[in-house]
LOVEX-85484 format. One record per residue (C-alpha): residue number from 1; residue in three letters; x, y, z. Coordinates in steps of 0.05 Angstrom, whole numbers, plus 5000, padded with zeros to 4 digits. Last residue first. Layout:
REM residues N
{n NUM, res ala, X X, Y Y, Z Z}
...
//
This chain:
REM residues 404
{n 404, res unk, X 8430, Y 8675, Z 5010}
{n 403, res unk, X 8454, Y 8614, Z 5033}
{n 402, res unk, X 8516, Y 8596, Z 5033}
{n 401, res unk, X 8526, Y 8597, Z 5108}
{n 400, res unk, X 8468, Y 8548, Z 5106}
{n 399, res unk, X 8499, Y 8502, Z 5051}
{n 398, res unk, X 8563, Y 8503, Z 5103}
{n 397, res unk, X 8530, Y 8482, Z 5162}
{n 396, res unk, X 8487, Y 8433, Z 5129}
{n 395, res unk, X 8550, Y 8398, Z 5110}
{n 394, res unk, X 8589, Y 8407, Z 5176}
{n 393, res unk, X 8527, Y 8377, Z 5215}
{n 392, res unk, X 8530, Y 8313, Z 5175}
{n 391, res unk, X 8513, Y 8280, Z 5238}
{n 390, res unk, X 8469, Y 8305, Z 5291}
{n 389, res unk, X 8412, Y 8334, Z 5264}
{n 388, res unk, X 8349, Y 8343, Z 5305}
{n 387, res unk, X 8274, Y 8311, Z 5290}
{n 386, res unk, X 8225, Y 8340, Z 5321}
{n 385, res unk, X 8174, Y 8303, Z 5349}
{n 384, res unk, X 8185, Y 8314, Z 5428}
{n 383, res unk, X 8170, Y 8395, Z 5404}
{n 382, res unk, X 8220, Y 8448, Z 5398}
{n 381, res unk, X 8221, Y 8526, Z 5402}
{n 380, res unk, X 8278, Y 8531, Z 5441}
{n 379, res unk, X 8314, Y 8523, Z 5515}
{n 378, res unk, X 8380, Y 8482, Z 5508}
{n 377, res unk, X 8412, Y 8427, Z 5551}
{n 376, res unk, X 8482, Y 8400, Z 5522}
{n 375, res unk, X 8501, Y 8324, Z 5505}
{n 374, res unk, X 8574, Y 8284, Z 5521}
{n 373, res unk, X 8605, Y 8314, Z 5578}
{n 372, res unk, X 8553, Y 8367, Z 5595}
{n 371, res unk, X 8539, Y 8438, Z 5568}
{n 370, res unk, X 8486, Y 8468, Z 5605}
{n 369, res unk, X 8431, Y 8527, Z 5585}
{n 368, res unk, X 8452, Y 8541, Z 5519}
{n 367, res unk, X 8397, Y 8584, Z 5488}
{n 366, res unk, X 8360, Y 8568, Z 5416}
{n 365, res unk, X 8363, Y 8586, Z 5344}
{n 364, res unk, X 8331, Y 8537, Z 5294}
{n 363, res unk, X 8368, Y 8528, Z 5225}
{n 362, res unk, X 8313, Y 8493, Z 5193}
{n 361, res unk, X 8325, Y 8429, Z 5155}
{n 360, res unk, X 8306, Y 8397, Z 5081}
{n 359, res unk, X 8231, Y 8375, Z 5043}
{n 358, res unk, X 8184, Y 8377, Z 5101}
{n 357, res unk, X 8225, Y 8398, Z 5164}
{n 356, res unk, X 8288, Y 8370, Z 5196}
{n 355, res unk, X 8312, Y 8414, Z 5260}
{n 354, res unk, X 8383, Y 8437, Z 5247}
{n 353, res unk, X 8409, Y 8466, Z 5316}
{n 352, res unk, X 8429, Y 8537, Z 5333}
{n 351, res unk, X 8468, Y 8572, Z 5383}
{n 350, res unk, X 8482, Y 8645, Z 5368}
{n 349, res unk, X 8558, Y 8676, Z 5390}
{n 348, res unk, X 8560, Y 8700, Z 5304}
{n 347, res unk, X 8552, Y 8622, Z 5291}
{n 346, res unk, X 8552, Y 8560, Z 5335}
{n 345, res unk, X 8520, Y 8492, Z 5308}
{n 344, res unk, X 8496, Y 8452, Z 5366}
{n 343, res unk, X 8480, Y 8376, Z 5355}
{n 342, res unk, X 8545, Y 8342, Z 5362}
{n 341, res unk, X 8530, Y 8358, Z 5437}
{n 340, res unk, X 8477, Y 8308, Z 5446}
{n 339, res unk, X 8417, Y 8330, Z 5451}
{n 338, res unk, X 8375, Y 8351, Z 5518}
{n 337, res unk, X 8314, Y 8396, Z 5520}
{n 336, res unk, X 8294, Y 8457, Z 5561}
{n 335, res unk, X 8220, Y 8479, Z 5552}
{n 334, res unk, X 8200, Y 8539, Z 5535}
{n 333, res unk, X 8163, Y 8594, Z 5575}
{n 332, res unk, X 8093, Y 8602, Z 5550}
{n 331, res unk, X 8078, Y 8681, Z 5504}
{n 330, res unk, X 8019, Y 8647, Z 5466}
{n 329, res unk, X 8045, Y 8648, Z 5396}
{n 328, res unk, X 8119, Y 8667, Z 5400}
{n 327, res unk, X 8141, Y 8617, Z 5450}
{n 326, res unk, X 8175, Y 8639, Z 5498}
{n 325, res unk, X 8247, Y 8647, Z 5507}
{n 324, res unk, X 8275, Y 8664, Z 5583}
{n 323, res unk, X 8307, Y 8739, Z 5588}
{n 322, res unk, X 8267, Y 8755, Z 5656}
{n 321, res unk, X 8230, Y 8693, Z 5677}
{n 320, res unk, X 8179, Y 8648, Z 5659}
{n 319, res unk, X 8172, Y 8583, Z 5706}
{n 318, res unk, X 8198, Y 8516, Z 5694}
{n 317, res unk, X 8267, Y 8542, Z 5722}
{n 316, res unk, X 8323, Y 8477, Z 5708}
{n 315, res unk, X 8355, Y 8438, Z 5768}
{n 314, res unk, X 8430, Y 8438, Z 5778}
{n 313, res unk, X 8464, Y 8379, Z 5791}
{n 312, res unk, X 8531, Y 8402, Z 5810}
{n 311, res unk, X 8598, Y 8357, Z 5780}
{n 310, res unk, X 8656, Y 8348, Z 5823}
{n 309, res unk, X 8734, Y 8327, Z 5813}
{n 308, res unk, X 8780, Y 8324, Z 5884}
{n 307, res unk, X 8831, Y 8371, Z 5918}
{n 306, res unk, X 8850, Y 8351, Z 5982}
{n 305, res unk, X 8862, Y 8390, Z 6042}
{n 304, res unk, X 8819, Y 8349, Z 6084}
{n 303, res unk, X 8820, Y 8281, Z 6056}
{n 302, res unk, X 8785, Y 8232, Z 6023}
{n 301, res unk, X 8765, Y 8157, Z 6015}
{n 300, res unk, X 8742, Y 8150, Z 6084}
{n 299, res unk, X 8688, Y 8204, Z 6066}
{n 298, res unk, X 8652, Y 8152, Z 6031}
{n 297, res unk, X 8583, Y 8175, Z 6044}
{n 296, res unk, X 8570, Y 8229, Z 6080}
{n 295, res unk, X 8596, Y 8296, Z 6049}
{n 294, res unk, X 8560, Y 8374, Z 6051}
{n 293, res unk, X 8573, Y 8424, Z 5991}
{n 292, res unk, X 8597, Y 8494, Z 5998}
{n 291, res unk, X 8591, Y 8540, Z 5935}
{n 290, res unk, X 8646, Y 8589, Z 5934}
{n 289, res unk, X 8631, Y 8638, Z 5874}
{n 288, res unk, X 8686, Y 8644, Z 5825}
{n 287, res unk, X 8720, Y 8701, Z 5780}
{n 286, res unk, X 8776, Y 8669, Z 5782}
{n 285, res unk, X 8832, Y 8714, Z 5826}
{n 284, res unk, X 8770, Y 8759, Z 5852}
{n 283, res unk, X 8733, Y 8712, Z 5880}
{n 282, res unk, X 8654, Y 8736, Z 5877}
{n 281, res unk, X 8616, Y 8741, Z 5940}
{n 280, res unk, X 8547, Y 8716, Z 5960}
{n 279, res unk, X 8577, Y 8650, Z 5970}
{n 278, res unk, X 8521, Y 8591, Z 5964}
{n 277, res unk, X 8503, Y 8543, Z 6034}
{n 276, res unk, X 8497, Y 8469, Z 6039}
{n 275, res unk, X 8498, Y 8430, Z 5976}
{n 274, res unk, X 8493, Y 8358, Z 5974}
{n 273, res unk, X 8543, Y 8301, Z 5973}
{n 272, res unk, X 8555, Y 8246, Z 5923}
{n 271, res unk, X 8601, Y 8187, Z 5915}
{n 270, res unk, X 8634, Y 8148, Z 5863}
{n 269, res unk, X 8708, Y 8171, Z 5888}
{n 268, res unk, X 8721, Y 8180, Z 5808}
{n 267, res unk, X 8666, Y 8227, Z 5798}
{n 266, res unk, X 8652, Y 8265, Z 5860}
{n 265, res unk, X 8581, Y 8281, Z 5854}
{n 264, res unk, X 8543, Y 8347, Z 5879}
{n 263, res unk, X 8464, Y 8340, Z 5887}
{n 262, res unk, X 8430, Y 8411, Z 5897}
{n 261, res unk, X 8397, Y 8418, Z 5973}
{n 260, res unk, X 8425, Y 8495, Z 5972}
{n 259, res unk, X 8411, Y 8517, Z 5906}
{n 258, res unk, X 8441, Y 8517, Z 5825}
{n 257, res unk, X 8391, Y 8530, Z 5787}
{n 256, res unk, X 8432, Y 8582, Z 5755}
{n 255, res unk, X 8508, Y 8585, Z 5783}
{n 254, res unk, X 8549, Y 8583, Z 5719}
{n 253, res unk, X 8547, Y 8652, Z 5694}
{n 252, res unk, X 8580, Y 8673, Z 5770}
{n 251, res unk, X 8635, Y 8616, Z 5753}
{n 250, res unk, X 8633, Y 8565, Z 5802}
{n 249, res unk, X 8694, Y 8559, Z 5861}
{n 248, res unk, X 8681, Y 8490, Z 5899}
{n 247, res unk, X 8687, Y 8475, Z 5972}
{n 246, res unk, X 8672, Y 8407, Z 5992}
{n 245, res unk, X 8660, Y 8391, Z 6064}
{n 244, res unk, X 8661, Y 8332, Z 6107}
{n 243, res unk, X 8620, Y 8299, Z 6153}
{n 242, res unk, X 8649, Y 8260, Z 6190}
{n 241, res unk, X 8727, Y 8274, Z 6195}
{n 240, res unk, X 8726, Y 8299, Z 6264}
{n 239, res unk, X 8787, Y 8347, Z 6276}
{n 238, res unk, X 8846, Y 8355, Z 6324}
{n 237, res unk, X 8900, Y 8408, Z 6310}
{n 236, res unk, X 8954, Y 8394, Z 6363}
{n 235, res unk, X 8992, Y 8449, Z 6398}
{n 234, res unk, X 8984, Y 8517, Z 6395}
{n 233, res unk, X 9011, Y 8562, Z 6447}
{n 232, res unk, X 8958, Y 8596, Z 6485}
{n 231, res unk, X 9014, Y 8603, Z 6540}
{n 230, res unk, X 9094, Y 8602, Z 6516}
{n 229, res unk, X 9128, Y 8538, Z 6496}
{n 228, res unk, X 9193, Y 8516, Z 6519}
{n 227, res unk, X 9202, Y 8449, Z 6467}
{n 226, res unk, X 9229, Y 8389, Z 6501}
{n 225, res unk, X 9173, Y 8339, Z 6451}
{n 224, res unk, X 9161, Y 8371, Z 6394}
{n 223, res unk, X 9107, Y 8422, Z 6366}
{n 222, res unk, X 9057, Y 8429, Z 6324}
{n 221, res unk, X 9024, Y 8355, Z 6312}
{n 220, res unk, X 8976, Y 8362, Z 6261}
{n 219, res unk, X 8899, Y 8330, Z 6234}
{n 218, res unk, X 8903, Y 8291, Z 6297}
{n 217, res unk, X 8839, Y 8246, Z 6291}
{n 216, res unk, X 8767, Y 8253, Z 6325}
{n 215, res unk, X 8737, Y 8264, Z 6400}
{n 214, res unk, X 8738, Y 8325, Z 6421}
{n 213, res unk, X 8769, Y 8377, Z 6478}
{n 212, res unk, X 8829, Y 8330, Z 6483}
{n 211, res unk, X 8867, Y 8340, Z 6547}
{n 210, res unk, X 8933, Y 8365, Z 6565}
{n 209, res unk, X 8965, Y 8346, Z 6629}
{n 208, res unk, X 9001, Y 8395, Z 6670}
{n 207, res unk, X 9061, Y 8370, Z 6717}
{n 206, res unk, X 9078, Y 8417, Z 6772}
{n 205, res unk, X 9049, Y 8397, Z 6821}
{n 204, res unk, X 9027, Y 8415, Z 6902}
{n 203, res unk, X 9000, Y 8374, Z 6952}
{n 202, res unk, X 8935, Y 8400, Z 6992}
{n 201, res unk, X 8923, Y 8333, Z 6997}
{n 200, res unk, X 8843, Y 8342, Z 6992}
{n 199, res unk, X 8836, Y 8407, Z 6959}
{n 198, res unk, X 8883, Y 8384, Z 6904}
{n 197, res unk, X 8854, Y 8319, Z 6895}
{n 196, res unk, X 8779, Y 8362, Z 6883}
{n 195, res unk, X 8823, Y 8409, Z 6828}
{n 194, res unk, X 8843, Y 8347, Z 6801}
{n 193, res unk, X 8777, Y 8306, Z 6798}
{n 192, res unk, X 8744, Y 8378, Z 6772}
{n 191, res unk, X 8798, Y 8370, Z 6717}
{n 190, res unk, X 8870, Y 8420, Z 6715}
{n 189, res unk, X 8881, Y 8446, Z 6644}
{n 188, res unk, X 8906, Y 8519, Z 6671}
{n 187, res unk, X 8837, Y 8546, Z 6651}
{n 186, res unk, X 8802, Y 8501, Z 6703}
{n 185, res unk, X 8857, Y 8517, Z 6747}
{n 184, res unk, X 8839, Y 8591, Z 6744}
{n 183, res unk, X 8767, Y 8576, Z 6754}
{n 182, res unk, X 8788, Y 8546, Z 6816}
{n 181, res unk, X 8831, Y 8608, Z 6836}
{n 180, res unk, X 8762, Y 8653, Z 6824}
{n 179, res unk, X 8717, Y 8612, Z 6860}
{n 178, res unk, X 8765, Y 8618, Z 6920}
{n 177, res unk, X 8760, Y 8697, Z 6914}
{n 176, res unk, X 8682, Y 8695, Z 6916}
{n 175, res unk, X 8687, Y 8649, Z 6974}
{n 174, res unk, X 8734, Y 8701, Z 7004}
{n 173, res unk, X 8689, Y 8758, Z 6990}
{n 172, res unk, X 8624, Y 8717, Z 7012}
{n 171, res unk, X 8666, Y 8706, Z 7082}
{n 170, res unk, X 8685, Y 8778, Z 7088}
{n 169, res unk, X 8610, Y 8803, Z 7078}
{n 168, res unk, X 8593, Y 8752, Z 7137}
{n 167, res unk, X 8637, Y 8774, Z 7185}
{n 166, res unk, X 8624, Y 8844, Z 7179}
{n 165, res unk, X 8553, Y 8825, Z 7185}
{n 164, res unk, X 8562, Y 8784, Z 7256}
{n 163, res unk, X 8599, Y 8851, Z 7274}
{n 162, res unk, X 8543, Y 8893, Z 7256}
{n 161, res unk, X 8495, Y 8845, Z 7294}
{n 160, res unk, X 8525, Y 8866, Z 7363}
{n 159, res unk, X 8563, Y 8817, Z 7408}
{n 158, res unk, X 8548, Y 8781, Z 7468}
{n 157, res unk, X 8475, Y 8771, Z 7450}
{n 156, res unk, X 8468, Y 8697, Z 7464}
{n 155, res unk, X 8444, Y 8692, Z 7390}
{n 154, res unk, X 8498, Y 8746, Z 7362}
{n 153, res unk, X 8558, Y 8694, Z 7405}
{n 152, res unk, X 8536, Y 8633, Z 7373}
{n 151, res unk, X 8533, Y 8676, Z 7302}
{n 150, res unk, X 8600, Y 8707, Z 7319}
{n 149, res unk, X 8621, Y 8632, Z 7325}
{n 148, res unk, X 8597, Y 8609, Z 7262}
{n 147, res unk, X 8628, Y 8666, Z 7220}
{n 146, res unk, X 8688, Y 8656, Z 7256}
{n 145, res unk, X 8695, Y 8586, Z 7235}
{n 144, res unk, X 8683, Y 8598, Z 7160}
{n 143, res unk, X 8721, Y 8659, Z 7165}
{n 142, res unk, X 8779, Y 8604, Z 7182}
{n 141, res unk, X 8770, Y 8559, Z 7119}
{n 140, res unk, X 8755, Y 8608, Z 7078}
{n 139, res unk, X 8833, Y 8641, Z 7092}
{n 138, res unk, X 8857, Y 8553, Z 7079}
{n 137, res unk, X 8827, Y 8560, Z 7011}
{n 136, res unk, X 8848, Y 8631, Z 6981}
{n 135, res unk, X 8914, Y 8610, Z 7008}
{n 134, res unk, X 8901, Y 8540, Z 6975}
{n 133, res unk, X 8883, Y 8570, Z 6905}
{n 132, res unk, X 8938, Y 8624, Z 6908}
{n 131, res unk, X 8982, Y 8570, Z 6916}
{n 130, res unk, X 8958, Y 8524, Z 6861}
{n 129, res unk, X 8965, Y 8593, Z 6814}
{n 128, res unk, X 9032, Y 8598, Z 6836}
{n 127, res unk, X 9047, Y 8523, Z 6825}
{n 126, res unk, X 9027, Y 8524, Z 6749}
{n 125, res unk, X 9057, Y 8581, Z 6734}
{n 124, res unk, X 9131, Y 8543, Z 6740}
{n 123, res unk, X 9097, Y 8489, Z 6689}
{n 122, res unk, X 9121, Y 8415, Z 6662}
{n 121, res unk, X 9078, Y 8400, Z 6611}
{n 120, res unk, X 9041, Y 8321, Z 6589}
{n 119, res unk, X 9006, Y 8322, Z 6529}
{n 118, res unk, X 8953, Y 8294, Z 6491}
{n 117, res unk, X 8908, Y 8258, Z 6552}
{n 116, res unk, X 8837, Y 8242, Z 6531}
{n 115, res unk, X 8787, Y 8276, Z 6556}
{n 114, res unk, X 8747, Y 8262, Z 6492}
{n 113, res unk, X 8771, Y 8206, Z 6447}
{n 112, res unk, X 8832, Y 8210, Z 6399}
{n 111, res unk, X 8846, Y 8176, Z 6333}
{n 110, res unk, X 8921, Y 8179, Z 6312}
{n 109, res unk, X 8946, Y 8213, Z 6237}
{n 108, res unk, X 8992, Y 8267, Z 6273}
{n 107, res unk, X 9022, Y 8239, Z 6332}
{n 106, res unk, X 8997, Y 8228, Z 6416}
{n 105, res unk, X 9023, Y 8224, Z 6476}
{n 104, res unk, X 9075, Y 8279, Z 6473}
{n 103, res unk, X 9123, Y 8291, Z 6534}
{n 102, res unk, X 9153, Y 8336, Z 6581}
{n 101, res unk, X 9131, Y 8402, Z 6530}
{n 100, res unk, X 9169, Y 8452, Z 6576}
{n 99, res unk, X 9129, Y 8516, Z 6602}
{n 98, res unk, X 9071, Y 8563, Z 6592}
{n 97, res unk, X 9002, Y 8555, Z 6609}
{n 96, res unk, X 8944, Y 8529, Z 6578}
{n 95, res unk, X 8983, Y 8507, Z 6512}
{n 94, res unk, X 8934, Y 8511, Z 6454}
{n 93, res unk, X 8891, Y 8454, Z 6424}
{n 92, res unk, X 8858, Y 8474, Z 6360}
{n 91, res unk, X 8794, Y 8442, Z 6348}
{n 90, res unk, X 8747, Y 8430, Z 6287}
{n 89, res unk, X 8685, Y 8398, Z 6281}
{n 88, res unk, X 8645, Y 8453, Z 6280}
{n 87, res unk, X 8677, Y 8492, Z 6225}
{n 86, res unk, X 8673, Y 8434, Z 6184}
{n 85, res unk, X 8731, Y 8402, Z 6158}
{n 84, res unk, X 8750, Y 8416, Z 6084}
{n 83, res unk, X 8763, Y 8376, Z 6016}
{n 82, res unk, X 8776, Y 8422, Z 5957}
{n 81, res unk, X 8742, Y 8424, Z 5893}
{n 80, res unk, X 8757, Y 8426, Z 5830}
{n 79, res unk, X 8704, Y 8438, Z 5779}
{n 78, res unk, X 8670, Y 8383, Z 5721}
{n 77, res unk, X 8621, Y 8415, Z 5675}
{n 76, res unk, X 8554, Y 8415, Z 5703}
{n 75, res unk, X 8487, Y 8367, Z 5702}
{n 74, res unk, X 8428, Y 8391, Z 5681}
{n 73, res unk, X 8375, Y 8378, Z 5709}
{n 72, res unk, X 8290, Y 8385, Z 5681}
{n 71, res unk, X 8308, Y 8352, Z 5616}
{n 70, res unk, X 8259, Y 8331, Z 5560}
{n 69, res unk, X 8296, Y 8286, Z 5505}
{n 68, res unk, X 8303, Y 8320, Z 5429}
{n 67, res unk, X 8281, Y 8271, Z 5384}
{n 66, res unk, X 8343, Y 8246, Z 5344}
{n 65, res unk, X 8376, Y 8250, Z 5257}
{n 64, res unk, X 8424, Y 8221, Z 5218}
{n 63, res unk, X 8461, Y 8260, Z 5160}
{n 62, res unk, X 8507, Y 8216, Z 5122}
{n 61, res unk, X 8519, Y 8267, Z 5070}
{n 60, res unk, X 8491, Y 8210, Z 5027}
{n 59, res unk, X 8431, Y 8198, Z 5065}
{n 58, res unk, X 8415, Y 8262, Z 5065}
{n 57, res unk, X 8412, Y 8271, Z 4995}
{n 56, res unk, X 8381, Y 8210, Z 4977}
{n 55, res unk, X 8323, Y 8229, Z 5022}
{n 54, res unk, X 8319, Y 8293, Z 4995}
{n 53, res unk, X 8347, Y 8364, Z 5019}
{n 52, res unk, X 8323, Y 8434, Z 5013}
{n 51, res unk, X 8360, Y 8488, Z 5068}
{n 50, res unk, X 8292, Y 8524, Z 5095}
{n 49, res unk, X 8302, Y 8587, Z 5122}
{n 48, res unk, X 8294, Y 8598, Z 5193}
{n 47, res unk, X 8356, Y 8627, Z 5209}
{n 46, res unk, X 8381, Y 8665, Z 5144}
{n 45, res unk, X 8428, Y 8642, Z 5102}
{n 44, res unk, X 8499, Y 8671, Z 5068}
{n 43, res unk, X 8526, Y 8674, Z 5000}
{n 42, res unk, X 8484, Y 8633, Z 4955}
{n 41, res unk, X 8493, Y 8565, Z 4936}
{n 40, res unk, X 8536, Y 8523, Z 4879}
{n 39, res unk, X 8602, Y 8551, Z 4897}
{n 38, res unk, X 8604, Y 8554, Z 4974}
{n 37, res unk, X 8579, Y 8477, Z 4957}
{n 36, res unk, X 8627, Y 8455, Z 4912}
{n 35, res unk, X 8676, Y 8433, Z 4969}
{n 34, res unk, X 8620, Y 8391, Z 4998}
{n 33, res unk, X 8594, Y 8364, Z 4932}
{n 32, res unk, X 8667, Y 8334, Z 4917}
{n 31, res unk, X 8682, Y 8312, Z 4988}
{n 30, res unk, X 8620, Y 8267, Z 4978}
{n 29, res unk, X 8623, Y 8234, Z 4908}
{n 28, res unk, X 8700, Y 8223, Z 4935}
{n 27, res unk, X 8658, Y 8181, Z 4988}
{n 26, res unk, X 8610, Y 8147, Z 4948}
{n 25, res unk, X 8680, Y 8127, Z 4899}
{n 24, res unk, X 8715, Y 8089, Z 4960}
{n 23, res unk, X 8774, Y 8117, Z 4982}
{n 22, res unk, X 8839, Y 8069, Z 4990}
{n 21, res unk, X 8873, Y 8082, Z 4925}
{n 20, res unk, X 8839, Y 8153, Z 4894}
{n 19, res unk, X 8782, Y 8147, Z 4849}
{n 18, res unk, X 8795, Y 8143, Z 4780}
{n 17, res unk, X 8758, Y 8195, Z 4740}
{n 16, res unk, X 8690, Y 8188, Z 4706}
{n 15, res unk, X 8696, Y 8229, Z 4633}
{n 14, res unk, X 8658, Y 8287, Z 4634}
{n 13, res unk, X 8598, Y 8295, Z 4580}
{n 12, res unk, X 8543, Y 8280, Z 4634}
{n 11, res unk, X 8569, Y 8334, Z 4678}
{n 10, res unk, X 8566, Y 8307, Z 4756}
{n 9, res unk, X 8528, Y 8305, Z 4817}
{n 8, res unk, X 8519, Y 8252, Z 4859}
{n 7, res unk, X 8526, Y 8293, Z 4919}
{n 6, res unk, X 8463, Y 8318, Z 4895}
{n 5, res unk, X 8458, Y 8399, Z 4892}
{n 4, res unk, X 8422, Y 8435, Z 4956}
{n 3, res unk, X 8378, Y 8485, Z 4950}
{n 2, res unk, X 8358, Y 8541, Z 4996}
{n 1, res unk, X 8294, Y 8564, Z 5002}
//
């Protein structure tokens, strides 16, 4: 047991001193049994060793005391993260052919809708592949008639069947070959109701608009207006800001009970997303795992490319697992508890808190499981009665460390 002298203290034959100007006398009573403490106790304490204290005692060192609180979360240190589109929702609009940028419809920052004209290019490729259409065209066009007059002529038997089949192989060819131009305008940016205007007139153009494969807002503009660009140029990016994601680096020690469906919150946007998937590889440069989290709500307060302040929820094992305390008696996992962070006394990389006992504190080891803003969650040997120190830590600290 280790004993404690009274802050009150002092040899009957000594003459009471002045007490500085501006300190009261209770608290030079105080100082004076904290600094004689290394003195007036032994050398160094063991954990679970009773440190003796009275009720005048402790109320002098100003030690106050709280019940440990339950906690199944814990909520995380604050992480940057940085704002991101979905994969999904993102487009990159290239060139279809090459050419001269005519015109640009559209700037960065501008919402777009779906077919939606971006871009106006003035194409030499376009006309050759609008003439290999028609030629492929206008040589269906007359198989098509022979094939249904060699069939007139099979049925009155004037000719022989293999010529009727001859016929008909070279009209699948050519439709095959037609298919293949149209498909070609489809890739040169040309619509069905272009391709079909084509067929009709049979008028050729050089102007190729450029359509919007989604609907959302210009993320960037690329290129400028006059500008010769060659095919599968990019143009535009074009994105649709809803949802968003959040992509935050967590330390590998950091990620336990952290799990896709976990509550993320943005702290100054006063917002919250969820979590979507967990990294399985470590970053290099910090040591971080990407945890990608999933944004609804208030995503007209951010940006992608942004870098915004997040906390993870993360919820706390009930079960028993490798390297979790239990209790010594009947082998149960432990629960976690929350204190506030005043609470935890550090020594030799060993957490421990003072829990008050009959007659003084225990120093109580225990495991960090979260360290929040203002408390911490720990897993130990406590009960909802216990009563935990959280003021006049520094004193107990250093009659403990004196202990024998």
């Amino acid at each position: 047991m280790i004993r404690i002298p009274s802050p009150m203290f002092r040899p009957a034959r000594c003459r009471r001193a002045a007490s500085p100007p501006g300190r009261s006398r209770a608290t030079t009573h105080w100082l004076t049994a904290l600094l004689l403490l290394p003195i007036l106790v032994p050398a160094s304490a063991l954990a679970g060793e009773l440190i003796a204290l009275d009720a005048s005692q402790q109320a002098a060192f100003g030690i106050q005391t709280v019940e440990p609180i339950p906690a199944e979360t814990t909520l995380s240190r604050r992480y940057p993260a940085e704002v991101a589109v979905p994969n999904r929702q993102l487009r990159v609009v290239a060139a279809p052919q090459s050419g001269v940028l005519e015109s640009l419809k559209v700037a960065e920052g501008e919402r777009v809708g779906t077919g939606q004209v971006l871009a106006e290019l003035r194409s030499p490729e376009l006309v050759d592949t609008q003439s290999q259409y028609l030629e492929a065209l206008i040589r269906l066009e007359l198989v098509d008639s022979e094939l249904a007059r060699d069939r007139k002529l099979h049925r009155e038997g004037v000719i022989a069947e293999r010529r009727l089949l001859e016929t008909q192989s070279r009209q699948r060819e050519l439709a095959t070959l037609l298919d293949q131009h149209c498909q070609l305008l489809e890739l040169a940016g040309l619509a069905p109701e272009d391709i079909a205007t084509l067929t009709r007139t049979r008028r050729l153009t050089s102007t190729l608009p450029v359509h919007a494969p989604i609907a959302g807002v210009v993320l960037e503009q690329m290129v400028t207006t006059g500008q010769s660009v060659a095919s599968a140029a990019p143009l535009y990016r074009i994105a649709e800001p809803d949802p968003l994601w959040l992509e935050i680096h967590v330390p590998v020690d950091q990620l336990e009970g952290i799990a896709a469906g976990a509550k993320v919150f943005l702290t100054r946007q006063g917002t919250a997303g969820e979590v979507v998937t967990i990294g399985r590889m470590v970053h290099g440069q910090d040591q971080g795992v990407l945890v990608r989290a999933e944004i609804s709500e208030g995503v007209d307060q951010l940006r992608p490319g942004q870098f915004v302040e997040v906390q993870l929820l993360a919820t706390l094992r009930t079960g028993a697992t490798p390297g979790q305390l239990t209790t010594a008696t009947s082998g149960a996992p432990v629960a976690s508890w929350r204190l506030p962070a005043g609470a935890l006394v550090r020594q030799a990389d060993v957490v421990h808190l003072f829990v008050a006992r009959p007659g003084g504190f225990e120093a109580l080891p225990v495991t960090l499981v979260g360290e929040e803003e203002q408390s911490a969650v720990v897993r130990g040997e406590l009960t909802a009665a216990d009563r935990i120190a959280v003021s006049g830590v520094a004193a107990l600290k250093a009659a403990w460390l004196g202990g024998e």
